[in-house]
N, C-alpha and C positions, 0 to 999 in steps of 0.2 A: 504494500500500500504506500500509498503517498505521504509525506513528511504534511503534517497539519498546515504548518506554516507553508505551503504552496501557496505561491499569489498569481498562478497559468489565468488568464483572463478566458473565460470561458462567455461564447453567447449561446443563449438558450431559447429558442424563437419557441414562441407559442408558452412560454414562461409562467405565464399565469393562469394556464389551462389546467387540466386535471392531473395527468402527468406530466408536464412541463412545470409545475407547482412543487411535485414531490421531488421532481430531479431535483430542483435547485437548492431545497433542502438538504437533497442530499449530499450535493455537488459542494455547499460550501461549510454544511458537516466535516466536510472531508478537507475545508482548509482552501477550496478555489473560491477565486474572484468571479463573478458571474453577472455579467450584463442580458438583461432580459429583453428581448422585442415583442411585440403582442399588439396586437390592433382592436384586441376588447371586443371582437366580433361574440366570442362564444366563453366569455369570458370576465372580471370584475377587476379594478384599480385594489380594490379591498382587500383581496389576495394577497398581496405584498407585506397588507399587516400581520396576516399569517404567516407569512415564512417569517415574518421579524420576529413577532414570538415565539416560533420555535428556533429559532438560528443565533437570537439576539444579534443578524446582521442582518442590515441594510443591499439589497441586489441593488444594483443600478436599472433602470428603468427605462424606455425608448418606446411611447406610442406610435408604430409604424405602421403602416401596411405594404407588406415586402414585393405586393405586385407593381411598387412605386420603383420602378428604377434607378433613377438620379437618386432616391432617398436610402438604397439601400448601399450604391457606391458612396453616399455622404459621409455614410453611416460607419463603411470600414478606414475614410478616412481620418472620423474623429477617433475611432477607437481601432487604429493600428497595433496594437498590441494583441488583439485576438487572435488566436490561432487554431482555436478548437472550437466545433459548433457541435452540439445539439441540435437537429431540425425535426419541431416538434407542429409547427407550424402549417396548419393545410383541413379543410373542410374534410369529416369523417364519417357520415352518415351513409347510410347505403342508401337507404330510401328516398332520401333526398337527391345522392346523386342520378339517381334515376330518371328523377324528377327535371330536375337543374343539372343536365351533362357538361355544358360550356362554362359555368359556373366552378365546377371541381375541376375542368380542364386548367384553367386560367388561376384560379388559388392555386392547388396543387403542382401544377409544373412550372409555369413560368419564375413562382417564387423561388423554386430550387435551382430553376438556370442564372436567376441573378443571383444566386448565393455565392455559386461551384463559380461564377464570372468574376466575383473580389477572390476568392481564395486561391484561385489558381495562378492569383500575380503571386503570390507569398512562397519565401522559401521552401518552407514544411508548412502545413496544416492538416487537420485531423477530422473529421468528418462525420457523425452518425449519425443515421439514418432512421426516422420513425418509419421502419414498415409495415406490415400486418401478415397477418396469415389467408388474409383474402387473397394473395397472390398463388395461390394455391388452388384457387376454384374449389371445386369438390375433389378434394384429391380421392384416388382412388385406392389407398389404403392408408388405415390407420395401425399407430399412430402416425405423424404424418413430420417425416423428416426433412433436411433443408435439401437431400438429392432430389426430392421427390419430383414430377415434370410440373410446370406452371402451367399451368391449365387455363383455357381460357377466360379470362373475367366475367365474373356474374353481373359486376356493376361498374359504371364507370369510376365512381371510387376504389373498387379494386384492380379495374385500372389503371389509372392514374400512381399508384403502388408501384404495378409492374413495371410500367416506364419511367418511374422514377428511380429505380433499381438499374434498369439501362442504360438512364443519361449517367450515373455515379460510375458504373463498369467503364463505360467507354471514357469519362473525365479522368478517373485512376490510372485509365493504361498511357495517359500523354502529361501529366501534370505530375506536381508533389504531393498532392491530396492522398491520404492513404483515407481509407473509409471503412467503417463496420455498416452492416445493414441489420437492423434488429427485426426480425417478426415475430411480432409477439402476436397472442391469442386475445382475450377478453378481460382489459382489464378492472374491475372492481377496488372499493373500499373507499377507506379514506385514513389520513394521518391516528395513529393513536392516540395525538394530543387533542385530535377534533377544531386543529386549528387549519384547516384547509381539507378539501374532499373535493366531490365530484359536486358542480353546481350550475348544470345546464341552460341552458335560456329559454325557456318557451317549453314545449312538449317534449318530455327527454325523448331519445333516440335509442337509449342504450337499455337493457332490459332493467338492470339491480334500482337506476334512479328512477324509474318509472315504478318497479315494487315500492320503495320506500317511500315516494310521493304518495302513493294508493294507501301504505299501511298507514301516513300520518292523517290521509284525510283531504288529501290535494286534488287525488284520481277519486272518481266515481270504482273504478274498476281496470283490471287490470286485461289489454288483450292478449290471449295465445295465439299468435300467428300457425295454425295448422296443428291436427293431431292426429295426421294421419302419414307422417313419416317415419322410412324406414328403422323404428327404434322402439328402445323398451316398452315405453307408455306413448308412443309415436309423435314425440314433439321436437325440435332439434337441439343436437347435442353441439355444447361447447365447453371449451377450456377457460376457467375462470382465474386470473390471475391478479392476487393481490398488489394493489400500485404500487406500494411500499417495496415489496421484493422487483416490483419491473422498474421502480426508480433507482434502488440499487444496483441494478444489471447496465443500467447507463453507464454510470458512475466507473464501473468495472474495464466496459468496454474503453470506454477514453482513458483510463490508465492504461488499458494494453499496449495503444496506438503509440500515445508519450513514452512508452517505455521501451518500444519497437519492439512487442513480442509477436507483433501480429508476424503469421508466415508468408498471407501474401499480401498485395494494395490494395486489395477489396477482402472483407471476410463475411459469414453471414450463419446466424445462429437464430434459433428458434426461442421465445422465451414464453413457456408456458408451465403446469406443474405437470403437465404426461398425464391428468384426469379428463376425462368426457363428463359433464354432467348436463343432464336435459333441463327443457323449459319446468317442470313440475319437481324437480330432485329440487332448482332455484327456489321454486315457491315455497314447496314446505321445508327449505333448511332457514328462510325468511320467518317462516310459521314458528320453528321451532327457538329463535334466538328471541324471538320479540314475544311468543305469547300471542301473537295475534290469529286471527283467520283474513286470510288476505280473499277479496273478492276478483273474481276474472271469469272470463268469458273465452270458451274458445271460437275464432274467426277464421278466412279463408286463410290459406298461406300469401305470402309476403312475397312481391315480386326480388330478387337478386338474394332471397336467404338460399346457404346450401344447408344440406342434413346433418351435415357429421365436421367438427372441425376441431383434434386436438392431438398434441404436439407430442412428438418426443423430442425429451427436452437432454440426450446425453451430451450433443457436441458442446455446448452451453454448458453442461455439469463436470467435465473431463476437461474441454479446451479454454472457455472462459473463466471456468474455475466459480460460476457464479451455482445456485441451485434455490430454487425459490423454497420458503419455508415458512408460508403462512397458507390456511385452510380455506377452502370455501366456507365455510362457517365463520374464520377471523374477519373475511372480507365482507362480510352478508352484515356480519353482528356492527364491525366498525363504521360501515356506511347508515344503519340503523343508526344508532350513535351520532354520526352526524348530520342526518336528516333532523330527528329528535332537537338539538342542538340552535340547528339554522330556523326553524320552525318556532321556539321556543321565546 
């Protein structure tokens, strides 16, 4: 690990998102400097007062919007000293991008070409990448490893993924950028201190804040999108991964890079716990932390969901040395916790 006193200037784009929040946490836990970018789309200023009291430091702060060009070269001129990003930064709904395809075109990729455009003047710089496991399609065995074939996208957000995984391949093999690309699975929770969580704008998109909005009273009801897929109780199965452990796995991966243990210029690792669990194991492991009876309704399937999607997570456990170690239940109970909390 890293000497505390590390002062490596790290930017963290999408900083005061859900996991973009936990990183930074973690990132200057760990002793880094970290300048946040964030355009407040899906997101709150108020955040920052949470990482201050969990950190008792101050991040540096930058309302941008990274699809502004001139403001993102501005940006590496005022703070030349960055060397390492985090890109956390990029619309992630599936349904939505369905909806709005040109919209995730245009967040998603153009802000990563103006990024990889200031970094690639820089000696060295270090690079990682927020991917997902949508890049994956429905893979066709589980559990579902990083050889696995990339399948064709169910949505344009998972799209937008794959060719962002592209543009970073082909930028590594001519620049000094070395790059990790994380795909991670489903992530839930929120801090144990309750001083930052998951806190969506509008209708969540993501299944746990949508539970926990319905158990406090926010939802009427909760939908099941389909229950007639190929599965136990036939609803779809996902890999639930605590933020806390996927904001750690950041944290890991950019020491590797600073440290040059990576083997080659591009790496890429799966970060999940290796569990499937379906839409109904979610409901009632929700049922059983809070005491409550949660209400839902099951409805048709959901255009761009696949059936089945969860990780083996060895090369991640062996190579980055990272292993996640929090439960569907720590993530279920601590997101309650902070619903409760924010509601309160």
């Amino acid at each position: 690990m890293l000497l505390k006193n590390n002062k490596m200037k790290v930017l963290v784009t999408g900083g005061l998102g859900f996991i973009g929040s936990h990183t930074v946490v973690a990132l200057q836990n760990e002793g880094f400097e970290v300048v946040i970018i964030d355009n407040l789309s899906n997101s709150s200023e108020e955040v920052l007062k949470g990482i201050v009291a969990i950190t008792g430091k101050t991040p540096l702060f930058e309302k941008m919007d990274l699809r502004d060009k001139s403001a993102v070269a501005d940006f590496f001129k005022k703070h030349n000293d960055v060397s390492g990003v985090i890109h956390f930064a990029a619309s992630k709904a599936v349904g939505e991008s369905v909806e709005q395809p040109l919209l995730y075109y245009e967040n998603n990729i153009s802000t990563l070409v103006y990024l990889l455009q200031q970094l690639q003047e820089k000696p060295e710089a270090h690079f990682i990448f927020s991917s997902s496991c949508t890049v994956y399609g429905q893979a066709e065995k589980m559990p579902i490893t990083e050889n696995a074939s990339i399948q064709t996208a169910m949505s344009p957000y998972g799209n937008t993924k794959q060719i962002g995984e592209e543009i970073i391949t082909d930028v590594t093999k001519v620049t000094n950028i070395n790059a990790i690309l994380l795909r991670y699975f489903n992530p839930i929770g929120a801090h144990p201190s309750t001083q930052i969580g998951e806190l969506p704008i509008g209708v969540p998109q993501n299944l746990v804040p949508f539970i926990t909005q319905t158990g406090i009273g926010l939802r009427k009801e909760l939908s099941v999108y389909g229950n007639d897929y190929p599965t136990s109780d036939g609803t779809c199965i996902r890999d639930y991964i605590h933020v806390v452990d996927l904001a750690r796995a950041h944290v890991v991966a950019l020491q590797r890079l600073i440290q040059k243990k990576n083997l080659e210029k591009i790496e890429t690792f799966n970060l999940g716990t290796g569990t499937g669990s379906t839409v109904l194991e979610v409901i009632k492991t929700f049922e059983k932390v809070s005491g409550k009876d949660l209400p839902y309704k099951i409805v048709g399937r959901r255009e761009g969901d696949i059936t089945s999607a969860y990780a083996n997570t060895d090369k991640a456990n062996d190579i980055l040395g990272w292993k996640s170690e929090l439960t569907l239940e720590d993530g279920i109970a601590s997101a309650w916790k902070w619903e409760q909390k924010i509601r309160s």
